[in-house]
ZAZALO-467450 format. One line per 3 residues: their letters; for each residue x, y, z of N, C-alpha, C. Coordinates in steps of 0.05 Angstrom, whole numbers, plus 5000, padded with zeros to 4 digits. Each point is the difference from the previous one (the first is absolute). Example, Ala and Ser with C-alpha at 12.3 -4.5 7.8 and 13.67 -1.06 7.14 Angstrom:
<atoms>
AS) 5264,4886,5156,4982,5024,5000,5018,5024,5000 | 4993,5021,4986,5016,5024,5001,4985,5022,5014
</atoms>
This chain:
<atoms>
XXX) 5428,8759,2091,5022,5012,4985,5005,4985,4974 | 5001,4971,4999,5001,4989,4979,4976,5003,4980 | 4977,4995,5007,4980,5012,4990,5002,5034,4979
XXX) 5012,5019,5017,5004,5023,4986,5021,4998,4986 | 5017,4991,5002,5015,4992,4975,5000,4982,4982 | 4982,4987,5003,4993,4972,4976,4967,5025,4983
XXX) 4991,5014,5009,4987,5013,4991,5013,5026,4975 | 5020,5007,5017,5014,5024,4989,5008,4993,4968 | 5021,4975,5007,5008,4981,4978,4979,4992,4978
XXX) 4969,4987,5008,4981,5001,4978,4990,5026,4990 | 4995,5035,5010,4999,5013,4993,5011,5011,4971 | 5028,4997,5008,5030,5010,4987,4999,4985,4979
XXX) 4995,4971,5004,4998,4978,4976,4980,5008,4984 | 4966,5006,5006,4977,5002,4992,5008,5036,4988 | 5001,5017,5001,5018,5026,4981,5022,4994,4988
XXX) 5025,4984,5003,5007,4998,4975,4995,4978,4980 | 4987,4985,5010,4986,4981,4977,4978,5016,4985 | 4984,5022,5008,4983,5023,4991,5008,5008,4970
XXX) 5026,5018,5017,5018,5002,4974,5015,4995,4977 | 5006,4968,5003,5012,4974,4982,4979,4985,4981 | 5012,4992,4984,5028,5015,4991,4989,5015,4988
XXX) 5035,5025,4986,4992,5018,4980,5001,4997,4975 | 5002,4971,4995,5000,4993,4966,5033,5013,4994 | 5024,4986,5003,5019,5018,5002,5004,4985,4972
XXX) 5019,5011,4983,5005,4990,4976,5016,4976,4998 | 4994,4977,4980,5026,4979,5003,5027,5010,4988 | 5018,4992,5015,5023,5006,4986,5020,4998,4971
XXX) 5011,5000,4982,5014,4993,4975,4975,4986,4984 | 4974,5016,4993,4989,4988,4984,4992,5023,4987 | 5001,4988,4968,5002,5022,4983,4967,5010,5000
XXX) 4988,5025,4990,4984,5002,5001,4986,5023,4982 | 4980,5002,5003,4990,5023,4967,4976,5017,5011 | 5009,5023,4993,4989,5029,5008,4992,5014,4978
XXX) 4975,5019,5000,4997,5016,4982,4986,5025,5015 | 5008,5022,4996,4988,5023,5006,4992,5015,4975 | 4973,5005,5005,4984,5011,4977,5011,5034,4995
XXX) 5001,5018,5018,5009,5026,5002,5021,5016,5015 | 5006,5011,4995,5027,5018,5017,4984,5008,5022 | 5006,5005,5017,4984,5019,5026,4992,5025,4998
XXX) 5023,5012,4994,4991,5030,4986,4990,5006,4968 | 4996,4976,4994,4984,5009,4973,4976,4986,5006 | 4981,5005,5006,4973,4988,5007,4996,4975,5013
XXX) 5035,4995,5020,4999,4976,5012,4986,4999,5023 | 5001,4978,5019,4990,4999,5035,5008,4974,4999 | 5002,4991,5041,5009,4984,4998,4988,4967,4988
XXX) 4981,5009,4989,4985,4965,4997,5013,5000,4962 | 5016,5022,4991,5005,5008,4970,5026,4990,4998 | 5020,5013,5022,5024,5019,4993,5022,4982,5022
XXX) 4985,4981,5026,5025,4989,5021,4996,4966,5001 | 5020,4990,5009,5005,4984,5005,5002,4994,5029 | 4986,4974,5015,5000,4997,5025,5006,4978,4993
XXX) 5016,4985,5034,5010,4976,4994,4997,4986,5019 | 4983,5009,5024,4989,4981,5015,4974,5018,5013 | 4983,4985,5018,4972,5013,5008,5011,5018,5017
XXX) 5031,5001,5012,4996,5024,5020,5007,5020,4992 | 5016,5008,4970,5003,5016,4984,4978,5015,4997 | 4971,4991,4991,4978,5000,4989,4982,5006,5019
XXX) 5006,4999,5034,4985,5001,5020,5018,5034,4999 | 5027,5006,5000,5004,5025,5010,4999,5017,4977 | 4987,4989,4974,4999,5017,4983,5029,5027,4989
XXX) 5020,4970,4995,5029,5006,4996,5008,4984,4978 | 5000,5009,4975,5008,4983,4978,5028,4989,5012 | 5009,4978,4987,5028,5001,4999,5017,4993,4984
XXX) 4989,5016,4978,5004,5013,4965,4975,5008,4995 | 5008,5027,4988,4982,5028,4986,5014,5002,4974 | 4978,4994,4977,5011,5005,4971,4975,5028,5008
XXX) 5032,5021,4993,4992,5022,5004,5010,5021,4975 | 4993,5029,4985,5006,5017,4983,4974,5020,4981 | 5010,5018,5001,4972,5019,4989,5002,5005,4985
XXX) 4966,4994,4985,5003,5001,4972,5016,5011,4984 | 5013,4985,4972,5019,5017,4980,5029,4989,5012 | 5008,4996,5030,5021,4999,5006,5010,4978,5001
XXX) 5028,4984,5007,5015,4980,4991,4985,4987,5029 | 4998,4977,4999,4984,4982,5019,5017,4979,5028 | 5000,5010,5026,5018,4998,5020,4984,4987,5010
XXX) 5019,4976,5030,4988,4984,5021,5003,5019,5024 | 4989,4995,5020,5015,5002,5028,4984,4975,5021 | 5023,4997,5018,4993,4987,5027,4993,5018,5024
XXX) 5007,5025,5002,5002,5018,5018,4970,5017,4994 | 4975,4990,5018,4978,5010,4985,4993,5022,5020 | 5004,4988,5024,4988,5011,5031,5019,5020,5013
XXX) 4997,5020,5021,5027,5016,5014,5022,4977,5003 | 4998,4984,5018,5015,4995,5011,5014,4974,4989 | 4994,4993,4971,5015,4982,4992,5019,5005,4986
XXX) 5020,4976,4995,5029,5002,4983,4990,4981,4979 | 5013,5017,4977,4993,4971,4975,5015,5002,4981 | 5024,4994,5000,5033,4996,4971,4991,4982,4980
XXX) 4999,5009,4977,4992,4989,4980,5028,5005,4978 | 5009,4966,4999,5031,5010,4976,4990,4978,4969 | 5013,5015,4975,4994,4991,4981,5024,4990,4993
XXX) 4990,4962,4998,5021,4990,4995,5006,4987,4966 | 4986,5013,4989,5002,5001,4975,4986,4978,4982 | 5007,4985,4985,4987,4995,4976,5020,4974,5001
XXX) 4982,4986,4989,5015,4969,5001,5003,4984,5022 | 4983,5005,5021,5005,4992,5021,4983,4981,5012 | 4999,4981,5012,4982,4976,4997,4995,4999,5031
XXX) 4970,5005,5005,4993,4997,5032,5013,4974,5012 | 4998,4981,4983,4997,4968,5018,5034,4990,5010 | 5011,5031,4980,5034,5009,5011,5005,5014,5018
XXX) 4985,5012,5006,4999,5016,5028,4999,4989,5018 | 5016,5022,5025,4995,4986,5030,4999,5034,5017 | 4990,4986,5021,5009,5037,5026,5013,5010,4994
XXX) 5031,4982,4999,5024,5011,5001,5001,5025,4971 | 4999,4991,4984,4999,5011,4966,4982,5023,5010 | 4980,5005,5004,4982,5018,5003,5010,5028,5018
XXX) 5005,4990,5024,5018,5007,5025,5027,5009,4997 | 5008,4993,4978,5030,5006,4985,5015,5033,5010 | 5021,5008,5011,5001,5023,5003,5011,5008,4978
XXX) 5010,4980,4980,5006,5012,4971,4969,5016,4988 | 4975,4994,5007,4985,5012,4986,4998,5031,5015 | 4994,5015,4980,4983,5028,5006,4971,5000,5000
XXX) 4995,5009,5022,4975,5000,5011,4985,5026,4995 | 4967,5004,4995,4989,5028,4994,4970,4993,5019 | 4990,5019,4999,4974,4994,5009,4976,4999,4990
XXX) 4998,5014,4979,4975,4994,4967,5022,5004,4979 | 5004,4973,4990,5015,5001,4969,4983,5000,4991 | 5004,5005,4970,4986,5000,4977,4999,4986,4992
XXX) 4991,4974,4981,4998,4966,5002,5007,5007,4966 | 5011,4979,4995,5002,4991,4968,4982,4971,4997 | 4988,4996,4983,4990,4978,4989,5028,4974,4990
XXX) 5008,4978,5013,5016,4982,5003,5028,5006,5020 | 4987,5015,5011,5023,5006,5024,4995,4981,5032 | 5017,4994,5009,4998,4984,5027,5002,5029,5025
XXX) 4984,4999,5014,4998,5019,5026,5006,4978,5037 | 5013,5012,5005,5002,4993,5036,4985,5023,5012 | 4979,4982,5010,4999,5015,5038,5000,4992,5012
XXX) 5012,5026,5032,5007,4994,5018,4972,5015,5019 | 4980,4988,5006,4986,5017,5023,4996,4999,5023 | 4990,5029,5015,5002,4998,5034,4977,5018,5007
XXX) 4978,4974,5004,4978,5026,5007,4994,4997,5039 | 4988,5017,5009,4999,4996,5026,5003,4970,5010 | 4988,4984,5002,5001,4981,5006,5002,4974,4975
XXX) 5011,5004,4991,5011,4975,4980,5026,5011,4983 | 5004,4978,4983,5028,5003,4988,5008,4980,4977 | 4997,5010,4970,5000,4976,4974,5029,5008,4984
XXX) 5001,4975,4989,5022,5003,4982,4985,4992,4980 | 4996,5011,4971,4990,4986,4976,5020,5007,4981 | 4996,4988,4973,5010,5009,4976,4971,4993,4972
XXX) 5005,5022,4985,4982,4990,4977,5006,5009,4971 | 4992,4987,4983,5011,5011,4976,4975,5013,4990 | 5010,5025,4983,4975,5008,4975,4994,4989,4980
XXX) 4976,4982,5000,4990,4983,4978,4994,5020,4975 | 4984,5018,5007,4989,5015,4977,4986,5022,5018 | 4999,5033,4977,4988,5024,5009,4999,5015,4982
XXX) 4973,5004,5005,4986,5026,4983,4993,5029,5009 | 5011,5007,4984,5004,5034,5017,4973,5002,5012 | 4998,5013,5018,4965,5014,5021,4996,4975,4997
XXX) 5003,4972,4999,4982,4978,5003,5005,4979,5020 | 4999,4975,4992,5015,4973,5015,5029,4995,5000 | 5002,4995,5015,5028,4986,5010,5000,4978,5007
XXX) 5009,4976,4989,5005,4972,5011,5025,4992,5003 | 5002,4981,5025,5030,5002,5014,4989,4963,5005 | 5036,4998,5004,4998,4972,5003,5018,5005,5028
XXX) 4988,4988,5031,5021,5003,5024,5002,4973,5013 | 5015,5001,5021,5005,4992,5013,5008,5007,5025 | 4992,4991,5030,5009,5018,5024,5020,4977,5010
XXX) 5021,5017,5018,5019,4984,5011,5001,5002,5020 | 4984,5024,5017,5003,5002,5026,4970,5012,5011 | 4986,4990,5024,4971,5015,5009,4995,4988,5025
XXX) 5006,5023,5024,5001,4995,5023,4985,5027,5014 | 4979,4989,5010,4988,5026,5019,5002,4990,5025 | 5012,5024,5017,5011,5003,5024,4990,5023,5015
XXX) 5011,5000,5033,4986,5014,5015,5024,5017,5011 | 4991,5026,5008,5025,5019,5013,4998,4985,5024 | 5020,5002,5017,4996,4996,5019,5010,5025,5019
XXX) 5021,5011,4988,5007,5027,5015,5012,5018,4981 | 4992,5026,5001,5016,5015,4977,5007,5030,5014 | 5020,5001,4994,5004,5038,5007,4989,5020,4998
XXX) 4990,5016,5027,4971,5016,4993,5017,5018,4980 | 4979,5026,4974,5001,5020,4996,5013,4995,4978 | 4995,4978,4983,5008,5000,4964,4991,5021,4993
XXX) 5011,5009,4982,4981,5033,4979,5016,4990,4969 | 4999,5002,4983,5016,4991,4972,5008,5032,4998 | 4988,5024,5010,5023,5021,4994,5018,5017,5026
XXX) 5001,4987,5020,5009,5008,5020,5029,4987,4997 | 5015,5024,5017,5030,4994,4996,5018,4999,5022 | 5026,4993,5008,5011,5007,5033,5007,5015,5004
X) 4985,5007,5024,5013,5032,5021,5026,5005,5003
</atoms>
């Protein structure tokens, strides 16, 4: 008996050490991004997203899409996949990451959208929730060229991937109560 459980225990250890780590991002450190293309203007994701740790990159879930089609004003989103949530608020101009915290980002004074349209020296919050993980970042627009690059200066404040452990059968996003 002890045997099968001193076994079970190295199994369980030997798979999730498999897994580990996912390169999860360090926290409050500033950092520098550039995306060469919009997604919909001749972007993809090795062009157009931003990943921020290997398990992002393992489920092939940006978490930021510099996204917009050609000619048109040039938008992010976090919300790439069905089943994710991704609030993106623009906190304007003048705003200094290394001033930021959760809280500020998280703010229920801010208004939240789900692809803004980005200005070049504007500060952005997100809030994301993809199946199994969950980030808080903020980043400013360094500079942008229409159909082209975008460089952002971020920082993440929050990056935790987690496991369901129980959830209520029969989600639908357009189903409504009987």
């Amino acid at each position: 008996m002890k045997f099968a459980a001193a076994l079970t225990i190295a199994c369980l250890t030997v798979m999730v050490m498999a897994n580990w780590p996912y390169n999860t991002p360090t926290l409050y450190v500033l950092e520098k991004y550039t995306f060469s293309a919009p997604y919909s203007c001749n972007g993809n994701y090795s062009t157009s997203a931003l990943f921020l740790s290997s398990y992002s990159i393992k489920q092939n879930n940006p978490d930021l899409l510099y996204n917009g089609a050609c000619g048109s004003s040039p938008s992010v989103q976090a919300a790439t996949a069905g089943n994710d949530l991704g609030f993106i608020t623009d906190l304007g101009t003048g705003v200094v990451l290394s001033e930021l915290s959760a809280y500020d980002i998280d703010s229920p004074k801010n208004f939240f959208s789900s692809q803004p349209n980005i200005v070049e020296g504007h500060t952005y919050g997100v809030v994301g929730s993809k199946a199994e993980y969950r980030y808080i970042l903020a980043f400013t627009v360094e500079s942008i060229v229409p159909n082209g690059a975008l460089s952002i200066q971020y920082s993440v404040y929050l990056y935790e991937i987690h496991s369901i452990l129980d959830q209520s059968p029969g989600f639908n996003w357009t189903a409504t109560p009987q």
